[in-house]
Each structure stands twice: as structure tokens, then as C-alpha cells.
C-alpha positions as CSV (number, residue, x, y, z in Angstrom):
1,X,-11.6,7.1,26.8
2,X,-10.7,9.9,28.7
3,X,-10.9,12.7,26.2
4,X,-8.1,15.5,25.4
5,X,-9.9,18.7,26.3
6,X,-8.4,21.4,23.9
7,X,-11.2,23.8,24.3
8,X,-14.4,24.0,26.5
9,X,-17.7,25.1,25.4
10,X,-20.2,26.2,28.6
11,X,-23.7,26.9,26.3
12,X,-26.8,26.4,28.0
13,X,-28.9,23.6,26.2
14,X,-25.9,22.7,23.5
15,X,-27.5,19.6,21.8
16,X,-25.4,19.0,18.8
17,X,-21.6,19.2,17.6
18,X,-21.0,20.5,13.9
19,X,-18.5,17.9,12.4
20,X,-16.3,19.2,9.5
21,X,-14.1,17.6,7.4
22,X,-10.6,18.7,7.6
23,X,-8.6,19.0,4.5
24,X,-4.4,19.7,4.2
25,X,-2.5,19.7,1.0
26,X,1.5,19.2,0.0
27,X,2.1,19.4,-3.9
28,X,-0.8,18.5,-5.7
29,X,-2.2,16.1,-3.2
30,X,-4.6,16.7,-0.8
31,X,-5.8,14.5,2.0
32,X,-9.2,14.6,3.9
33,X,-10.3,13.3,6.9
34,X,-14.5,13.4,8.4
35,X,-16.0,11.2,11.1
36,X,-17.4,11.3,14.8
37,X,-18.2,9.8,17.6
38,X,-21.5,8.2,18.6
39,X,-23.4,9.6,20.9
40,X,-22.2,12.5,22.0
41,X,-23.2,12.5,25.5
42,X,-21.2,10.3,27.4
43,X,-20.5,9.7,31.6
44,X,-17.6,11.6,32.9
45,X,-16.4,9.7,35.0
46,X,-16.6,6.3,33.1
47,X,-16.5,5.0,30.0
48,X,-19.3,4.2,27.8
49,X,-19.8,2.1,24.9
50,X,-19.1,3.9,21.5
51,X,-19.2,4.0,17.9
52,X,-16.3,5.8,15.4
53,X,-17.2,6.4,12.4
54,X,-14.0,7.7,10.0
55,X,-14.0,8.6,6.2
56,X,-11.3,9.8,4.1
57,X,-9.2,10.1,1.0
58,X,-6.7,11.5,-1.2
59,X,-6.9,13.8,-4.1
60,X,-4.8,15.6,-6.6
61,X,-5.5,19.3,-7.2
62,X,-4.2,19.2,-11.0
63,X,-5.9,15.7,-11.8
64,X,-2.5,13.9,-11.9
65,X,-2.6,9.9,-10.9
66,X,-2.6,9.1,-7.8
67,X,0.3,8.2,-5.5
68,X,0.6,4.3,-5.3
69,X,-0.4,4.3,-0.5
70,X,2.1,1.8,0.7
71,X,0.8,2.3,4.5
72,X,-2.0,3.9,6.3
73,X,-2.0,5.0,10.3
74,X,-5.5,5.8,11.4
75,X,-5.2,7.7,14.9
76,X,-7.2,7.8,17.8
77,X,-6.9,9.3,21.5
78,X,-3.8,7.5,24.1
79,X,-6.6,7.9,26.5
80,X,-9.0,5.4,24.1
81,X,-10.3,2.2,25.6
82,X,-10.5,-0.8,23.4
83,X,-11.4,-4.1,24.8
84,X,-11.0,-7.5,23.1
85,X,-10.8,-9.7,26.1
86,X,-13.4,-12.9,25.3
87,X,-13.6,-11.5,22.1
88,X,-13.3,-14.2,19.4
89,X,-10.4,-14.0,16.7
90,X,-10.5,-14.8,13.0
91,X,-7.1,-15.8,11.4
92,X,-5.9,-14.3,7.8
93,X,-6.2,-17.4,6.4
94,X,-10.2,-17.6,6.9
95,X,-10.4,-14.5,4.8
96,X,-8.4,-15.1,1.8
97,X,-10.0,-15.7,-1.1
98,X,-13.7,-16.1,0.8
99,X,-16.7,-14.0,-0.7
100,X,-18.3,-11.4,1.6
101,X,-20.6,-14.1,2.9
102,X,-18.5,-16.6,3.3
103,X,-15.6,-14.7,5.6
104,X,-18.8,-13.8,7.9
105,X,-20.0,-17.3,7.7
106,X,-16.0,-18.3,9.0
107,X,-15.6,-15.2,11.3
108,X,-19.3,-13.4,12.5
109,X,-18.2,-13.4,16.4
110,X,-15.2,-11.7,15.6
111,X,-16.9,-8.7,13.6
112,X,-16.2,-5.5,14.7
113,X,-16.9,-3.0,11.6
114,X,-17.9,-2.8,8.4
115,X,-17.1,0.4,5.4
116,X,-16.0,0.7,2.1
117,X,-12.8,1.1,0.3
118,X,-12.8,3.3,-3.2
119,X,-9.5,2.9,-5.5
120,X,-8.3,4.4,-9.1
121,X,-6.6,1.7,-11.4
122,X,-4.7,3.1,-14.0
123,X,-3.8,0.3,-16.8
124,X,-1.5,1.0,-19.5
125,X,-2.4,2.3,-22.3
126,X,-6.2,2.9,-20.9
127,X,-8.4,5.6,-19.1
128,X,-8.4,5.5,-15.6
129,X,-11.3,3.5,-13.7
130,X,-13.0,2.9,-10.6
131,X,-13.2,0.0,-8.1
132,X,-15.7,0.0,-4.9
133,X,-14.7,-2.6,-2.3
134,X,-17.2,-3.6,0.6
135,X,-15.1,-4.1,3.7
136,X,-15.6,-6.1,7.0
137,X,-13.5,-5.5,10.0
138,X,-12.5,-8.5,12.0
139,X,-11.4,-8.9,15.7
140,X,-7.4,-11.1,15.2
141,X,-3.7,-11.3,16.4
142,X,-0.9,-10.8,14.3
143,X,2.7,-11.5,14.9
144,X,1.3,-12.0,19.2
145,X,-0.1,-8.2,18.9
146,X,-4.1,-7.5,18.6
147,X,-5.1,-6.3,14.8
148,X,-8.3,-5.5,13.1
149,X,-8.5,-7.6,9.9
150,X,-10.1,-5.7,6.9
151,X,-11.5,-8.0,4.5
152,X,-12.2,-5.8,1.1
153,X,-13.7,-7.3,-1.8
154,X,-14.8,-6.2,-5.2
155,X,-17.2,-8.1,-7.3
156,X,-16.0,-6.9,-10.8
157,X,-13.8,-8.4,-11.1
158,X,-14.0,-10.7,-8.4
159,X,-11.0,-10.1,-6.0
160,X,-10.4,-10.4,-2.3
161,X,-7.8,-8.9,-0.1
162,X,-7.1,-8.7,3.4
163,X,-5.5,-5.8,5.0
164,X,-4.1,-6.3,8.8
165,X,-4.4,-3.5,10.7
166,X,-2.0,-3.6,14.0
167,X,-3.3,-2.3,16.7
168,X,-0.4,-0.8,18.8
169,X,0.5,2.5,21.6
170,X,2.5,5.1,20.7
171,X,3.5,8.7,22.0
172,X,1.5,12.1,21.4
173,X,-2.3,13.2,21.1
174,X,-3.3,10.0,19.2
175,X,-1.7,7.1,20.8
176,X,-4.1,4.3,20.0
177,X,-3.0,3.3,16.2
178,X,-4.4,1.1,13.8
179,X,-1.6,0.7,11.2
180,X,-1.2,-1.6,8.1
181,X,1.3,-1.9,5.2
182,X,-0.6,-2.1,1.8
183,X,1.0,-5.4,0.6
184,X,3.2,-4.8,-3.0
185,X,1.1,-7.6,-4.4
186,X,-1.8,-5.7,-4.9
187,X,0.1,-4.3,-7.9
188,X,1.1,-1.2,-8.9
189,X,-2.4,-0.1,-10.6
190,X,-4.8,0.0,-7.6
191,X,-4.7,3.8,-6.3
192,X,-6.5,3.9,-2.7
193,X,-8.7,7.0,-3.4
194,X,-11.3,7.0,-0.3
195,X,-12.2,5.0,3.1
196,X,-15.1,5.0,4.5
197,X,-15.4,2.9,8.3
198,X,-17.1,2.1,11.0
199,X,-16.1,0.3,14.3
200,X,-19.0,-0.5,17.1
201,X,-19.6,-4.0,18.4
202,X,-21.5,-5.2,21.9
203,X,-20.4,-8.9,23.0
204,X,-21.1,-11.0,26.1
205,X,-18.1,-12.3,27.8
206,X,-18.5,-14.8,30.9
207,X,-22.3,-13.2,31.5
208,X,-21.0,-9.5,31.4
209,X,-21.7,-7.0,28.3
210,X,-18.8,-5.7,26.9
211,X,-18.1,-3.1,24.0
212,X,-15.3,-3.3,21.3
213,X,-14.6,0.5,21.8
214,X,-15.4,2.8,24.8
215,X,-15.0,6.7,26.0
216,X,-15.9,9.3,28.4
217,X,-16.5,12.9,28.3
218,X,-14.9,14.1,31.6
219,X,-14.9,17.2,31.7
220,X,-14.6,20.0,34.7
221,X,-18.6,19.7,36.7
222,X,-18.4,23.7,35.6
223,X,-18.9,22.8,31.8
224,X,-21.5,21.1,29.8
225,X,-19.2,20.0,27.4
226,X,-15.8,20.1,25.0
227,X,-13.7,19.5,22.1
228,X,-10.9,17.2,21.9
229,X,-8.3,16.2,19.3
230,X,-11.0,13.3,17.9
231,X,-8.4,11.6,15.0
232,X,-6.1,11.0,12.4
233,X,-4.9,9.8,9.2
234,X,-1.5,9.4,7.7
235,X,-0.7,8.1,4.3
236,X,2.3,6.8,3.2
237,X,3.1,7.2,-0.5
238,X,5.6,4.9,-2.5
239,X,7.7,8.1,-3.9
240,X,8.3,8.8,-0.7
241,X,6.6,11.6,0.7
242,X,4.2,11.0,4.1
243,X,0.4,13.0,4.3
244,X,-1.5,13.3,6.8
245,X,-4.6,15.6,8.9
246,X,-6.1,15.4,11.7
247,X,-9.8,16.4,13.1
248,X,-10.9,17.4,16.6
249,X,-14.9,16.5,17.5
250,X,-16.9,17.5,20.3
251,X,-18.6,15.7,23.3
252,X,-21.4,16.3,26.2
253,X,-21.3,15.2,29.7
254,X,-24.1,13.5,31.3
């Protein structure tokens, strides 16, 4: 990943990189965005294997209901590296309506990520409640184009549901996307109120060690290392309106 350098940092015997979490309001709603990169020190001149970690949410600042999210665009650098070739795929239709152990038992090669998924339900006529989905993050296709399937499921009540996630290019700081349209038959009670994700995975293709996701740190021989425009997440709401922030992160050459 060759990394966006938006400002350098030359301190001798810099071992750490304070991560914030970046928050940015419109109305009452409020959108946060935390994560990293792991580790820090990387080779400039090629790229390493990585983890991302990414959490976030939505909020309102006058405890009003959620927005009903009808599509979420998670952000990265153009300059990221992901690599899927001899990297097994698991189809949607593995994943529907199979338990947590049963969609690894149909689709372990293929893992690339695990998190969590926290919603608000709002029923008529009742207080608000809250749902905690465990999610696993599949290597698959869809419609010809890689994707990262999200399998999220609850266990009270039991309930399943698989989110694609296309992976595609696109112009600007953070043109590697991961982009999925929150299907309309989840209903109209689920609020999405927080993500929380990881991506990391080490496979063996043909005899040679591959990583899911890799980057680099290369920056000038002068510096010891940087800050870069790390990621970001859009939301888009079913009334209409469009949220989003963005965080930059740090790295260290070696």
C-alpha cells in the first residue's frame, strides 16, 4: 500500500502513533469513525502483510431514532493492496440461514475477518432495544466483481443475514471501497447503531505465503515516519441525507 503522506513526523525514537477517533455531525446525527493499522512499522519500499482494524457508528445528539442506513462505503487508500488470487470463495447461498459454526464449517478457507455489528430496533408501540450480531467476513464474487461477504448473526432471536460488500476502485484519497446496500428486507425496525471489524488473513497459494491485505510505509530516507489519510466511512440514510468522516493514522519505516 503505498501510503498518502499528508504530514511527516522526523522524531528521534518515535515508537507509537496516538489513534483518535474522529467524529462529524449534520442535524442531530453524528457519525464516528476509530481504527488502525497493524504494525506500524512497515518496509518502504514493499509491501507487508497487514491488519485494519475499523470501528464505528451513528448517534443522535437529542436522542431521536435512528435513521433507517440503506448503504455503507467503508474507505481505504487507492494506493491499498489486496490480494485474493488462490484465495478460496464462499457463495451467498452457504451463508443463509447457517449458524456461526456452521457458515465456518461451509466457508473457513475463505475467512478473511471477523467483528461485530450493534443495531437499535424500534417496535411499535414499545421501548427501543438492543441487538449484538457476531460477524464473519468471507472471501466471494458477486455479479463477476470480488466482495467480502459479512455473515451477522444474532442469537436472540435467532436470525442470520448476509451483507455483500463489493469491493471496487474509485477516484480520490480512498479509492479502495468496500460498499454494500442494506437489503429492505431486513425491515424497517433494525437501526445499525455501531461496527466493529477486523480484516487480516495469511494463506498459501501454489507454495508461496500470501496476505489478504498489504501496505508500505515509504516515506522520504530523511524521515522516520508519517501520517496518511488511513479511512473512511459513509452512511447512507433512507430520508435521504448521506454522512460520513474520515480518519488519517500514522506509520514507521523500517
Amino acid at each position: 500500500m503505498r501510503l498518502l503522506v499528508i504530514g511527516l513526523v522526523a522524531l528521534a525514537g518515535l515508537t507509537a502513533t496516538v489513534a483518535q477517533a474522529e467524529r462529524s455531525q449534520k442535524g442531530n446525527l453524528i457519525v464516528s469513525l476509530d481504527g488502525g493499522l497493524s504494525p506500524l512499522a512497515l518496509p518502504r519500499d514493499r509491501p507487508a502483510p497487514v491488519a485494519v482494524h475499523l470501528e464505528g457508528g451513528l448517534q443522535t445528539s437529542d436522542g431521536q431514532p435512528l435513521p433507517r442506513v440503506t448503504r455503507i462505503e467503508l474507505g481505504l487508500p487507492s494506493q491499498g493492496v489486496v490480494s485474493t488470487q488462490g484465495l478460496p470463495r464462499c457463495a451467498p447461498r452457504l451463508l443463509r440461514n447457517a449458524k456461526p459454526p456452521e457458515a465456518l464449517a461451509a466457508c473457513r478457507d475463505a475467512l478473511v475477518g471477523r467483528g461485530r455489528l450493534q443495531a437499535s430496533v424500534s417496535l411499535p408501540n414499545q421501548d427501543a432495544f438492543s441487538v449484538g450480531a457476531r460477524v464473519i467476513a468471507f472471501n466471494g464474487r458477486i455479479d463477476g466483481g470480488r466482495a467480502v461477504l459479512l455473515h451477522a448473526f444474532t442469537a436472540n432471536p435467532p436470525t442470520v443475514a448476509v451483507l455483500p460488500l463489493r469491493l471496487r476502485r474509485q477516484g480520490g484519497r480512498f479509492g479502495l471501497a468496500l460498499v454494500g446496500e442494506l437489503s429492505p428486507a431486513l425491515g424497517p425496525w433494525p437501526r445499525l447503531r455501531s461496527f466493529d471489524v477486523t480484516f487480516f488473513r495469511r494463506y498459501s497459494d501454489r507454495g508461496r505465503l500470501r496476505s489478504y491485505l498489504s501496505a508500505s510505509c515509504p516515506i522520504p530516507k530523511s524521515f522516520t515516519a508519517g501520517f496518511f489519510s488511513f479511512a473512511k466511512v459513509s452512511f447512507g440514510l433512507a430520508d435521504g441525507r448521506r454522512i460520513s468522516t474520515g480518519i488519517a493514522r500514522g506509520c514507521r519505516a523500517r
